[in-house]
C-alpha positions as CSV (number, residue, x, y, z in Angstrom):
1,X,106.8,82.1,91.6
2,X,110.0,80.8,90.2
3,X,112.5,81.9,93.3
4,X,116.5,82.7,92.5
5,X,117.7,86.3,91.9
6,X,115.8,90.0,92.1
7,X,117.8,92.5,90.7
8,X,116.6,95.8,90.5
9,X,118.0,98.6,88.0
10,X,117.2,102.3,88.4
11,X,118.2,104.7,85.7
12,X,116.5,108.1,85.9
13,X,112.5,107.5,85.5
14,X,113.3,103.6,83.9
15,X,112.9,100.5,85.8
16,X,114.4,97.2,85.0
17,X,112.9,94.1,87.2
18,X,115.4,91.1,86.7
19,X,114.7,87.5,88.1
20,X,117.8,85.6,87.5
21,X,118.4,82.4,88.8
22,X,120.6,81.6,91.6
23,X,124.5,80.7,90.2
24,X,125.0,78.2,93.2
25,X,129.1,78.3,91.8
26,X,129.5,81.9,93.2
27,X,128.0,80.4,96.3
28,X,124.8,79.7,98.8
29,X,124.8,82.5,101.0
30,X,122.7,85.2,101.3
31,X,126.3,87.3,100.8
32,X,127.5,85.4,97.4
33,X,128.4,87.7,94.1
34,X,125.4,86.8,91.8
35,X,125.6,89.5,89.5
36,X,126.8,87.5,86.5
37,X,123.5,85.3,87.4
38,X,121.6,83.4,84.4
39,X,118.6,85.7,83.9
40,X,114.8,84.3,83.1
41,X,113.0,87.4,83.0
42,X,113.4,91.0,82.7
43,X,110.3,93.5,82.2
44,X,111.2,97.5,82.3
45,X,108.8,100.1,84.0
46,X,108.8,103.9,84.0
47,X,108.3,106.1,86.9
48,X,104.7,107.0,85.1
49,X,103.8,103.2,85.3
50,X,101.5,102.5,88.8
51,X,103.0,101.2,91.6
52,X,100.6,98.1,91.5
53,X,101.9,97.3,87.6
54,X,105.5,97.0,89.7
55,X,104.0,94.9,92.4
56,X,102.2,92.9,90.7
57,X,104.8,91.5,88.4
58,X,107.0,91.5,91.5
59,X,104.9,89.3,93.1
60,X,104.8,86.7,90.2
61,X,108.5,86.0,91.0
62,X,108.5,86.5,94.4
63,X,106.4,86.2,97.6
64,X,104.1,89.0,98.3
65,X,105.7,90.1,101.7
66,X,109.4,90.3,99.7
67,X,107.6,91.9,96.7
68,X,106.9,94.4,99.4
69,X,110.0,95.1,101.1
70,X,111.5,95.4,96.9
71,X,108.8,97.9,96.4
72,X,109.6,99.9,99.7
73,X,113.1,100.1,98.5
74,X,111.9,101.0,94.9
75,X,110.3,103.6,96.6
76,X,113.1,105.0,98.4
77,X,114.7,105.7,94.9
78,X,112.4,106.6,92.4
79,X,109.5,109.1,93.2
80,X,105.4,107.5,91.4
81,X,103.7,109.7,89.2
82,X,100.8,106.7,88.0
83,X,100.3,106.1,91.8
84,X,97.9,103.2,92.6
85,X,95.6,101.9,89.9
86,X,93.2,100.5,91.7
C-alpha cells in the first residue's frame, strides 16, 4: 500500500486503475484538483476480467475497506461478466 491518488477511468467495457501520488502544490484537502497528479501505477481491466482481479489490485494500493467502496462505485458503472473467481 503506497497511499496518494485513485483514479478510476471507464471507457465502454475497459478499465484503467491509476494510483498517482498526491501533488501537495494543488493542495491537502480532500477537495484539491489532483488530476495532473504524478502517476506510479496504472493497470487496465475489461468488463470480462473478475471482479476479485479489480479488487485485488485495488487493494494493493489502497486499504481493503476503500478498495471496497472503489469497487461499489465501479460497479455502479460498468456491468461483470467474469463475476467472482473464487
Amino acid at each position: 500500500m503506497q497511499g496518494g491518488v485513485l483514479t478510476i477511468e471507464i471507457n465502454g467495457n475497459r478499465i484503467d486503475v491509476i494510483g498517482k501520488e498526491w501533488d501537495f502544490s494543488k493542495g491537502s484537502n480532500k477537495s484539491s484538483d489532483q488530476s495532473g497528479a504524478k502517476e506510479f501505477t496504472r493497470k487496465t481491466f475489461q468488463t470480462n476480467n473478475s471482479e476479485f482481479e479489480i479488487l485485488d489490485f485495488l487493494c494493493d494500493l489502497s486499504t481493503s475497506y476503500y478498495a471496497d467502496e472503489v469497487m461499489s462505485w465501479i460497479k455502479t458503472k460498468v456491468e461483470f461478466k467474469g463475476g467472482f473467481d473464487w
